[in-house]
N, C-alpha and C positions, 0 to 999 in steps of 0.2 A: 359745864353743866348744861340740861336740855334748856333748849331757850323755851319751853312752854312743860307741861307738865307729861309724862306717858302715863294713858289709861290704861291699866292690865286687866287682862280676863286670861281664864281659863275653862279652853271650848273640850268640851266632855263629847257633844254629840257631837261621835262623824259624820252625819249629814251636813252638819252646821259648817264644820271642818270646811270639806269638800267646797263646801258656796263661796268661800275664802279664794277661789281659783284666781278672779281675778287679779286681786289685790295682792294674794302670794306671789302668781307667774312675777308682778312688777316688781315686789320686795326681792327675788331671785335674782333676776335681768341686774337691778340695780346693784346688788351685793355680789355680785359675780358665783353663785351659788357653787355648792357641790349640787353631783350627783343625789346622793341619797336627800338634797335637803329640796328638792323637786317635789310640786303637789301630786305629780302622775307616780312617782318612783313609790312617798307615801302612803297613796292611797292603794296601792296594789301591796303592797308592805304588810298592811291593816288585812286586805281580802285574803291575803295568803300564810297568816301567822298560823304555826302550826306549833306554838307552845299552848302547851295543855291546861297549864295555871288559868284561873280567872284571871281576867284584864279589865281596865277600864282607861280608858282617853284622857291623857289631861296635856291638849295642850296651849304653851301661853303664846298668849298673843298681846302685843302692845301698840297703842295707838296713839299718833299724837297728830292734833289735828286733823281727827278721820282721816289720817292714814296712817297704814300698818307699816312700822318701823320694826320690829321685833314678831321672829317667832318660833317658837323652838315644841316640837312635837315630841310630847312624853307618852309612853304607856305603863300605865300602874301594875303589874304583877302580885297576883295574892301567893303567898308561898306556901304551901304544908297547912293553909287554915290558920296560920298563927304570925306572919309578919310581911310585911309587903317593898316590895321594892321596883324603884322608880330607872327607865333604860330608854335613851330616845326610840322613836320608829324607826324603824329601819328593818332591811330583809334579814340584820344580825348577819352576816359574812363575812366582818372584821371588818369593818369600812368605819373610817372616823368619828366622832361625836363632835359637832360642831352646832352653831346655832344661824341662825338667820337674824343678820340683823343691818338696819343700812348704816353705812361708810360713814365714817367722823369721830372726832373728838369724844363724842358720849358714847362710845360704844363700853368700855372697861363700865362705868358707874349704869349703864342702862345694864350692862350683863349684872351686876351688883343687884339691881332692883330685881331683875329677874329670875336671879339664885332667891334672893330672899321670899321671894313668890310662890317658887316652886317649895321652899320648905313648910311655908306657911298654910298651901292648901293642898298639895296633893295626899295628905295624908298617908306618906311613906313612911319607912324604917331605913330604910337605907338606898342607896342612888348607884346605879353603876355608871359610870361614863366610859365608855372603849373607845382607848387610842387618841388624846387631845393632842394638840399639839403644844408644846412646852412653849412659856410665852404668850400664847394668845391670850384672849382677854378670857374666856372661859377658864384656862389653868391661871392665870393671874388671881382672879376670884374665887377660885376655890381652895387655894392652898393659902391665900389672907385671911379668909374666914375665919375671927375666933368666936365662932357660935357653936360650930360643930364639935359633936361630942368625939370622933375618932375618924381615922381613914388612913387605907395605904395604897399606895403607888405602886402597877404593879407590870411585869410584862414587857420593860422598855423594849422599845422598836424604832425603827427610822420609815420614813416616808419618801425615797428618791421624787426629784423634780428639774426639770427642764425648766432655765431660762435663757433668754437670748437678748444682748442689747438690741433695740431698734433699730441701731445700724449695721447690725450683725447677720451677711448672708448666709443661707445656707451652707455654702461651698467654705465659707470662713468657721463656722459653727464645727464642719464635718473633718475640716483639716482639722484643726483642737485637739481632736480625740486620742484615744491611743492608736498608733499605727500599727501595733501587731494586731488588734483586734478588727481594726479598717481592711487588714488584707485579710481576715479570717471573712468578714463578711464578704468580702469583692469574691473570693473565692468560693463560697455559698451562693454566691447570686449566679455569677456563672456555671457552675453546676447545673441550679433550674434552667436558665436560660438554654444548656444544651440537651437537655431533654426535652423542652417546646417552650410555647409563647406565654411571657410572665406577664400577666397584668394582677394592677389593683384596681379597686374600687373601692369607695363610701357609700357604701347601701341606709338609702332610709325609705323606701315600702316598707311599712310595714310586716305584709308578709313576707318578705325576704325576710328580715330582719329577724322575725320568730323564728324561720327557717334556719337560718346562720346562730342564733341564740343556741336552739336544741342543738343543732351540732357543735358547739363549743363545748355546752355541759357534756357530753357524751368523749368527746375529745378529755376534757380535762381530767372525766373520772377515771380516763384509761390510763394518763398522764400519774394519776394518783395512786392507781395499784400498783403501776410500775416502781414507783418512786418511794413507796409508803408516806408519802404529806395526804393525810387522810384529814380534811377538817370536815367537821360534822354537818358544815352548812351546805360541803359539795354534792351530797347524795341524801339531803334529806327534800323530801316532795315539796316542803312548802317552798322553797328556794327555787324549787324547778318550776313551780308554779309561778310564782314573783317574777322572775326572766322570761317566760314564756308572756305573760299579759304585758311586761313591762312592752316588749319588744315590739309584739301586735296592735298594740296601743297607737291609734295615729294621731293621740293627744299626746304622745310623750315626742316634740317636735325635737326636741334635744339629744336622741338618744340616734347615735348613728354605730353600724358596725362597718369594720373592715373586712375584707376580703381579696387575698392573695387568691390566685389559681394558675396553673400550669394546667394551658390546653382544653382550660374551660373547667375543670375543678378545683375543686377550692381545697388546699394544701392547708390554711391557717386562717384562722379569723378573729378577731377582737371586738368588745361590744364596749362602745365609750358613749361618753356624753360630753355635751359642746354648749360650755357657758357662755357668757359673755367676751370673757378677753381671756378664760382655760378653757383644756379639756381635762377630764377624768379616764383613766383607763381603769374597768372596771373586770373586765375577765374575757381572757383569751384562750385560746385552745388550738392545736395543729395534729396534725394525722401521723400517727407514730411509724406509720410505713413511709413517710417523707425524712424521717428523722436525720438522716444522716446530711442533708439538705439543708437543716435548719431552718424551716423555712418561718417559723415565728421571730426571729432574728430578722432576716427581710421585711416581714412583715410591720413589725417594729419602725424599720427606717423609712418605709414608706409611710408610716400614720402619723411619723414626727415632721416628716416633707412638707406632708399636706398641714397640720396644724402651722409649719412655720410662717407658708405662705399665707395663710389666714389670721396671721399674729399671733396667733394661742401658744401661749407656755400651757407646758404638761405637767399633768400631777400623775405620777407613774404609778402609785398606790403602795400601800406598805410592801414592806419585804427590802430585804440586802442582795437582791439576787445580781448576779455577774452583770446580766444586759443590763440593768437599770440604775449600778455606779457606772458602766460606761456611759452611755446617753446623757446620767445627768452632771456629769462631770464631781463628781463627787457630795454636790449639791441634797441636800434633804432637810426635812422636818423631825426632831426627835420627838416622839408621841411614848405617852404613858398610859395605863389605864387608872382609874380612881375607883376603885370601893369605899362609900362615905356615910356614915352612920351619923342622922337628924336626930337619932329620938333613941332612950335610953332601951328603949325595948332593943333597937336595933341593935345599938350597943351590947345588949347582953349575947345577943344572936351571933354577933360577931366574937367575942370572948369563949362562948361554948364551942363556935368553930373551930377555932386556934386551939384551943385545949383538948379537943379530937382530936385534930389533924396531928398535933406534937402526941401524943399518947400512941397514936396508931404507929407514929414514926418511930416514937423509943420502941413500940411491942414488935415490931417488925422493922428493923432497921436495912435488912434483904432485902426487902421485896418492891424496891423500886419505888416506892408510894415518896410525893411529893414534901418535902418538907416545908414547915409553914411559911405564910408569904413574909417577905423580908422587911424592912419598915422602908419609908418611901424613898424612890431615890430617882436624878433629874442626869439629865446629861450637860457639863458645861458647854462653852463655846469653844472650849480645848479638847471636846472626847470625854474627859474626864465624868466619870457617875458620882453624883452627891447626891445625901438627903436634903429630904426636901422637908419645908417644915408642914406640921402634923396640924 
């Protein structure tokens, strides 16, 4: 239990938000933050929301002893006029829900307090959380919950990640790997190398940084047409927006990109953030006329080099893709999403949806339309998928 009691508020004005800078930046540093849970990442979040619904601010804050222990940044969503639903900040790109809160013992019963906070004033219907990670104290708490009237578990995914003992070199880490893919890369490197001179760099000017930002996004949505992985956050402005201020920002002191180039341009770049003791890799991109080069492969090994030498374990970011069970040697986070209905209104909102969605599925059973979502379900420590309880 807290050895003194936590004051909760719930800060509506982003101005007010914002003045929080310093006492955030420390609750970050300390808790070894993500990415998105940054006051600069945030507040560019908020400047660049480009969903059309009314919104309003709620987020909680917790204090014990004048100082902020907890904080976790919601924004309210009015829906169709008729029921509302609660989603952290964030620039919504798929990136985790997670909360801010400092290191210890109280953290499971301080998220308790702060679930029960969040139902009690933000005057929602319903909550989306995207992608927790199974385990933490946030899914510990909200799948114990017997207040809540309904919710389902949806989407499961994994989260690859990078760790390394402390006594573990690079050269030892790199052996480890698979050797067919070690000579795939050694072979890719050499490639560039015999076309000119390979360097990296960790750009943080921020106008580089913008620089290397815009051509990522541009990169990636080429990568997207090619590929059809079309997600809606790659090509919608407000996203281009968010990356573009996030980058130029010389308050956002966290946020560094990569940059490979051959002969002085740049073939691949990656835009990360550099916590305390991780990084975040948050979206990369490479020039599809290099493709056969691989050069975001390369790229890759060079930004896990640099993190190793700086101690930082990587968080590789959702997805199963090929490079990122190599790297992290099979290592990941299973994440779920939560749809959770507080209030019966929600409840009924949710009920009408399922009885649409199953109606439109029996009247067109052709036409590819999604059938309704499943009830919830966890990934064990063996692979295995179970439900999860309601």
């Amino acid at each position: 239990m807290e050895a003194s009691p936590v004051v909760w508020e719930a800060v509506t004005d982003p101005a007010e938000l914002w003045r929080l800078k310093p006492e955030w930046d420390a609750l970050w540093r300390a808790a070894d933050g993500d990415h998105v849970q940054t006051e600069r990442a945030c507040f560019h979040a908020w400047n660049n929301d480009g969903d059309p619904s009314p919104r309003r601010l709620h987020a909680i804050a917790g204090w014990r002893e004048g100082r902020l222990v907890f904080l976790w940044p919601l924004v309210v969503r009015r829906r169709h006029g008729l029921w509302s639903m609660v989603t952290q900040l964030g620039p919504q790109a798929g990136e985790l829900t997670s909360v801010l809160t400092e290191p210890g013992p109280e953290a499971v019963p301080r998220m308790a307090a702060a679930w029960a906070f969040v139902k009690r004033t933000s005057r929602a219907d319903i909550v989306w959380l995207d992608y927790i990670k199974l385990g933490s104290p946030l899914h510990q708490v909200v799948t114990a919950d017997p207040t809540r009237i309904g919710g389902v578990g949806i989407n499961p995914d994994i989260a690859p990640y990078v760790r390394w003992p402390e006594t573990m070199g690079w050269d030892e880490y790199y052996a480890s790997l698979s050797a067919n893919m070690r000579r795939t890369f050694g072979k890719k490197y050499r490639g560039l190398a015999k076309i000119g001179e390979v360097t990296f760099a960790a750009e943080t000017d921020p106008q580089r940084r913008a620089s290397l930002a815009r051509w990522i996004l541009e990169q990636k949505r080429h990568w997207a047409n090619k590929t059809g992985k079309h997600g809606p956050w790659l090509t919608a402005a407000a996203y281009d927006g968010f990356l573009r201020d996030l980058a130029e920002d010389p308050a956002a002191t966290d946020c560094i990109v990569f940059a490979l180039s051959v002969n002085g341009e740049v073939v691949a770049a990656m835009l990360t953030s550099m916590s305390t003791r991780h990084m975040d890799w948050i979206i990369a991109g490479y020039d599809p006329a290099w493709s056969h080069h691989s050069p975001g492969l390369v790229l890759n090994e060079h930004g896990l080099r640099w993190a190793h030498e700086r101690g930082l374990t990587v968080e590789l970011g959702r997805g199963a893709e090929i490079n990122k069970r190599f790297w992290s040697r099979g290592a990941c986070h299973d994440i779920l999403s939560f749809r959770l209905t507080i209030t019966r209104r929600g409840a009924l909102i949710d009920a009408l949806r399922t009885t649409l969605a199953r109606t439109r599925h029996l009247l067109r059973p052709k036409a590819g339309l999604a059938a309704p979502e499943a009830e919830p379900t966890g990934r064990r420590d063996d692979g295995a998928w179970v439900q999860l309880p309601r």
